[in-house]
C-alpha positions as CSV (number, residue, x, y, z in Angstrom):
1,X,20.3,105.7,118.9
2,X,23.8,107.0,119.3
3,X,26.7,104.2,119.4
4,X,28.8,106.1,121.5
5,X,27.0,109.0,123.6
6,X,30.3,109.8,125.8
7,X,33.5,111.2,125.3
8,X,36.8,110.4,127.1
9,X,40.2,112.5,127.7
10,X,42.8,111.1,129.9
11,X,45.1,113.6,132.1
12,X,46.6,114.0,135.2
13,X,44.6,114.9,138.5
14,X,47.4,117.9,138.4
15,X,45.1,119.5,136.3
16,X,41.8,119.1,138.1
17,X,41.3,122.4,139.5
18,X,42.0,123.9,136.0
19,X,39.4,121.8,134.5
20,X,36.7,122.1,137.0
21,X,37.3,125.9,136.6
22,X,38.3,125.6,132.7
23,X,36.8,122.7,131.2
24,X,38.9,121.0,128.6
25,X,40.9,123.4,126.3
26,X,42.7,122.5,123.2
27,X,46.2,122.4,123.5
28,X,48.7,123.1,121.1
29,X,45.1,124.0,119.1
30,X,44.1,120.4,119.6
31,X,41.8,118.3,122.2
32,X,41.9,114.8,122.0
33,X,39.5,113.1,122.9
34,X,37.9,108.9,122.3
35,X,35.0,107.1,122.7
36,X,37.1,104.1,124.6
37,X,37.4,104.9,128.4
38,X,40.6,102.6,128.6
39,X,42.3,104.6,125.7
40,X,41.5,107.7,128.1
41,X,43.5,106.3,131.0
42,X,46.2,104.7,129.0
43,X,46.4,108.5,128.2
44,X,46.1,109.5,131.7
45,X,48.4,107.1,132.7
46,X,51.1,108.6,129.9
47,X,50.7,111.8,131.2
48,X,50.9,110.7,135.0
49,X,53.8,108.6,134.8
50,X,55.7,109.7,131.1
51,X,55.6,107.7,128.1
52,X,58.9,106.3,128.5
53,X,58.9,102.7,126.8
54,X,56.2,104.2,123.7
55,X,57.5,104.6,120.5
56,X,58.0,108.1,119.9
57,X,57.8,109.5,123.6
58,X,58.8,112.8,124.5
59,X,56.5,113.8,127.1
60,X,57.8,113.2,130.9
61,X,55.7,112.7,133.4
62,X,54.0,115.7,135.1
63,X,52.9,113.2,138.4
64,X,49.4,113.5,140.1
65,X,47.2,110.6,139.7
66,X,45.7,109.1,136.5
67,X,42.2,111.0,135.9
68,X,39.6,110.3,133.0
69,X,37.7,113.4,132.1
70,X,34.1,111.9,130.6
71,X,31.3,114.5,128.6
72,X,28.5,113.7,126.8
73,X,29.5,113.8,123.0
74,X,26.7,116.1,122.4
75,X,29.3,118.6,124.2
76,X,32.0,118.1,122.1
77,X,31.9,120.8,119.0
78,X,33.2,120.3,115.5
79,X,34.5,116.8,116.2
80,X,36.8,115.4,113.3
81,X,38.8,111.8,113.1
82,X,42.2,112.5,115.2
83,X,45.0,112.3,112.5
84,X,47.4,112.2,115.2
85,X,46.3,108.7,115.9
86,X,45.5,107.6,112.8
87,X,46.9,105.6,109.4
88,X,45.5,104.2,106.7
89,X,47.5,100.7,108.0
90,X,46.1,100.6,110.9
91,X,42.7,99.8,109.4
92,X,43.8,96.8,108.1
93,X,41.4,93.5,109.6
94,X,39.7,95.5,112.3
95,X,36.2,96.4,112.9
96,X,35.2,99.8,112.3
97,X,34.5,100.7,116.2
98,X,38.0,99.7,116.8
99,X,39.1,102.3,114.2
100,X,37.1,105.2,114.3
101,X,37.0,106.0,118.4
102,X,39.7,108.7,118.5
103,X,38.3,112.5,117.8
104,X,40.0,115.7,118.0
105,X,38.7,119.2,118.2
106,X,40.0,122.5,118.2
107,X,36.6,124.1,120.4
108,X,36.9,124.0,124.6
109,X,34.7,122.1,126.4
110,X,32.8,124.1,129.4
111,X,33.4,122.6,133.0
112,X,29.6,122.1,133.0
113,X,29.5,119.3,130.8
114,X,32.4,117.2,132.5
115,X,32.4,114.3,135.0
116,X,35.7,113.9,136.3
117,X,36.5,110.0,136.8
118,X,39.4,109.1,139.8
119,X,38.8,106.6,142.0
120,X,38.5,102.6,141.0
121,X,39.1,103.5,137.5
122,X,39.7,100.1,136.2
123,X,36.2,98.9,137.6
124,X,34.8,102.1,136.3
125,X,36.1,101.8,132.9
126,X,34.9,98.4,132.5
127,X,31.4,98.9,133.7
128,X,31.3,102.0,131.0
129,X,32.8,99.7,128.2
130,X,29.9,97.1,129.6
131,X,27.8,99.8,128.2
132,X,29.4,100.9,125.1
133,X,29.5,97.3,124.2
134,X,26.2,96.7,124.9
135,X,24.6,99.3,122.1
136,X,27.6,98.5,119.8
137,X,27.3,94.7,119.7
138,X,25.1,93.5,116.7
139,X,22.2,92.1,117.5
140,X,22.4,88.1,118.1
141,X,20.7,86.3,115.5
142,X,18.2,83.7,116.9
143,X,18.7,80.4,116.3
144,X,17.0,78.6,113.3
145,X,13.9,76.5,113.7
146,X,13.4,73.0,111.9
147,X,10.3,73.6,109.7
């Protein structure tokens, strides 16, 4: 069974029509993608509204409304660990799922294999992490019986 069979990409709704027609292509050589819906519109929510107040910003806003682009990892081509997002520090007391969710790929995604997430995003992002979490949890161990 796959732990994580979806992709996320956070944007603006800005670029909607160039997705639907598109898909997702790499910019700057690079798509960015996780297996966290709420990492995907923490993104979208940079791009909406700028990343003023992050630690290294330089992006401004580009306006629109926060939009989570989801695809079936299966779509997702030559998927590598996102160095962009990633130091060996940051491994440091955390689980591996909490680590290793944030992917990067230089090969577009076709329109075909997207679902484009807008509307009641928080509720839909939880119900998607409900989920995630329920084929990442380990299993519970039953409890012991007194011989």
């Amino acid at each position: 069974m796959t732990r994580f069979r979806y992709l996320f990409h956070g944007t603006s709704s800005v670029y909607r029509k160039n997705i639907r027609e598109d898909g997702l292509l790499p910019s700057y050589g690079v798509l960015h993608l996780t297996t966290h819906p709420f990492v995907a519109l923490w993104e979208a929510q940079g791009t909406v509204f700028g990343e003023e107040g992050f630690p290294g910003a330089y992006k401004p806003g580009v306006g629109g409304f926060p939009l989570v682009v989801m695809m079936k990892r299966s779509a997702a081509k030559r998927l590598l660990i996102d160095p962009a997002w990633y130091d060996k520090g940051q491994a440091t007391g955390r689980r591996l799922v909490q680590v290793r969710g944030e992917f990067a790929t230089d090969i577009p995604i076709s329109p075909i294999h997207l679902s484009l997430l807008e509307y009641d995003l928080d509720k839909v992002c939880h119900r998607l992490m409900e989920e995630i979490n329920s084929v990442t949890r380990l299993p519970s161990l039953a409890p012991l019986k007194d011989a």
